[in-house]
C-alpha positions as CSV (number, residue, x, y, z in Angstrom):
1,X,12.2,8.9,13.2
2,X,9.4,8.0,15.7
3,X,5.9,6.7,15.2
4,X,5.1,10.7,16.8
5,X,7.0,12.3,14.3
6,X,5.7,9.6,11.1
7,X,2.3,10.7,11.8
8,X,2.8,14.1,12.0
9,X,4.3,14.4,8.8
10,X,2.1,11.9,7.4
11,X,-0.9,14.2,7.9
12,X,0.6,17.5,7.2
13,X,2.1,15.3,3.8
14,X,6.1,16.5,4.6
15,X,6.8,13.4,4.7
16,X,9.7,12.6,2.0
17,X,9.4,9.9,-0.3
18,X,12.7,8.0,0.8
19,X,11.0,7.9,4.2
20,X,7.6,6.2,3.1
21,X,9.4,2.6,3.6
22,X,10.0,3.1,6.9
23,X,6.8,4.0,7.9
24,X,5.5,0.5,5.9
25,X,7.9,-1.0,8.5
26,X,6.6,0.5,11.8
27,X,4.4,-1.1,14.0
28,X,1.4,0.9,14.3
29,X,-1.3,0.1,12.0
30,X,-2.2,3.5,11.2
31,X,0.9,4.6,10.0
32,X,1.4,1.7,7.7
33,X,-2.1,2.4,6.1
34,X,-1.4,6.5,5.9
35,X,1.9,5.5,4.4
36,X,0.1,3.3,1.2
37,X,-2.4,6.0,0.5
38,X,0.5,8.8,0.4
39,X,2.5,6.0,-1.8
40,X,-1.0,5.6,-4.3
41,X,-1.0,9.0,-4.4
42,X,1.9,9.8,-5.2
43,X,2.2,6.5,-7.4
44,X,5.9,6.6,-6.0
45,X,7.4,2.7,-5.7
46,X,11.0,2.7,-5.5
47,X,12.6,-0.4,-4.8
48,X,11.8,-0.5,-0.5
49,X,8.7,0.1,-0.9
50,X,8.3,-2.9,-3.1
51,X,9.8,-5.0,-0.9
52,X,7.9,-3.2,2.3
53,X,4.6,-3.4,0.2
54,X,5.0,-7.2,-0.8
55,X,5.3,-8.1,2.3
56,X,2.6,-6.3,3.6
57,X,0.5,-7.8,1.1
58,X,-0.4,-11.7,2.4
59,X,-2.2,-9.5,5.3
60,X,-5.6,-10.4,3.7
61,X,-7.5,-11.5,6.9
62,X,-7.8,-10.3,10.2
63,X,-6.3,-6.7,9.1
64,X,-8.9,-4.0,8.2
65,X,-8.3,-1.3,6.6
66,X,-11.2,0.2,5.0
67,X,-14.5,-1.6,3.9
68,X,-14.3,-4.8,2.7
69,X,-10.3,-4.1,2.3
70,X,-7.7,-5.7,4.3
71,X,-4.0,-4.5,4.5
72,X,-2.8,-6.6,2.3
73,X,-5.5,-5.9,-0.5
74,X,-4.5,-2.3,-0.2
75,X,-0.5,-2.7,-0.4
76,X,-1.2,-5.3,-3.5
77,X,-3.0,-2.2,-5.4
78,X,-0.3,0.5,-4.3
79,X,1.8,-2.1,-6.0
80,X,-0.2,-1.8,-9.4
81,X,-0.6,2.1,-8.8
82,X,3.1,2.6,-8.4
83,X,3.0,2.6,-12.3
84,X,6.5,1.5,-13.2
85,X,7.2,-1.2,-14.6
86,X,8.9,-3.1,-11.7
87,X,6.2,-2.5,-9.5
88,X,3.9,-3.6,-12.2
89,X,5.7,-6.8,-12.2
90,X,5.9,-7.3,-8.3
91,X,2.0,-6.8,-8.3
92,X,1.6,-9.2,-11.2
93,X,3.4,-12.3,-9.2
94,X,1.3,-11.3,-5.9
95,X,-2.0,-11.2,-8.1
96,X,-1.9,-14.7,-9.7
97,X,-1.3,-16.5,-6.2
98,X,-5.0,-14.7,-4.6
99,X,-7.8,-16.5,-4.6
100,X,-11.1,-14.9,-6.9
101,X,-12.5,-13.1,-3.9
102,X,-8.9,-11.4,-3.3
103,X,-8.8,-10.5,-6.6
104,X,-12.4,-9.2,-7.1
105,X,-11.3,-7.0,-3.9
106,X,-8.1,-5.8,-5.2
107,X,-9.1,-5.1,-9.0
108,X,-12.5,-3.4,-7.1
109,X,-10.4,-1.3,-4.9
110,X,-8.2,-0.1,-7.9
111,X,-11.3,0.9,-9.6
112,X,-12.8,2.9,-6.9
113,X,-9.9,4.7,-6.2
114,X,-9.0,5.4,-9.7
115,X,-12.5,6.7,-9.7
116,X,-12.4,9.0,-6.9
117,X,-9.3,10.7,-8.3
């Protein structure tokens, strides 16, 4: 699929679940941060989208997302909002290596977005 086509059905939301870890893999910054909001809200997390989202998630400097919110703080909290217990897991191991301020971010971003929903 091309980065043309990702976008377009990331913003109409066609896009299918398998294809959501390939758009964590592209390139364009846009499309990998479209691609974790459609994966928190769908709280879908299969297996490549762990390992897409993990690796995503030392990005904790010199990506912005949103805010105060790097890449990485984002993918860590798609991790947690997969809901399963694998991803649960995955986000766990992630979690304990940040730093406070990481973690104030992450567990803040969780909570806003849990809040908005």
């Amino acid at each position: 699929m091309t980065h043309n086509e990702m976008m377009e059905k990331l913003r109409d939301d066609s896009i299918k679940n398998e294809e959501l870890a390939d758009c964590l893999n592209s390139k364009i910054f846009n499309i990998v941060g479209m691609s974790i909001f459609t994966i928190m809200e769908r709280r879908y997390c299969d297996k490549s989208i762990r390992k897409a989202l993990a690796e995503i998630s030392p990005k904790l400097s010199g990506y912005k997302a949103v805010g105060p919110y790097q890449i990485g703080h984002l993918a860590i909290a798609a991790l947690f909002l997969g809901n399963d217990r694998s991803s649960i897991e995955c986000f766990t191991h992630i979690y304990k290596k940040l730093n406070s301020t990481d973690q104030f971010l992450v567990d803040n971003f969780i909570e806003k977005y849990n809040e908005a929903q």
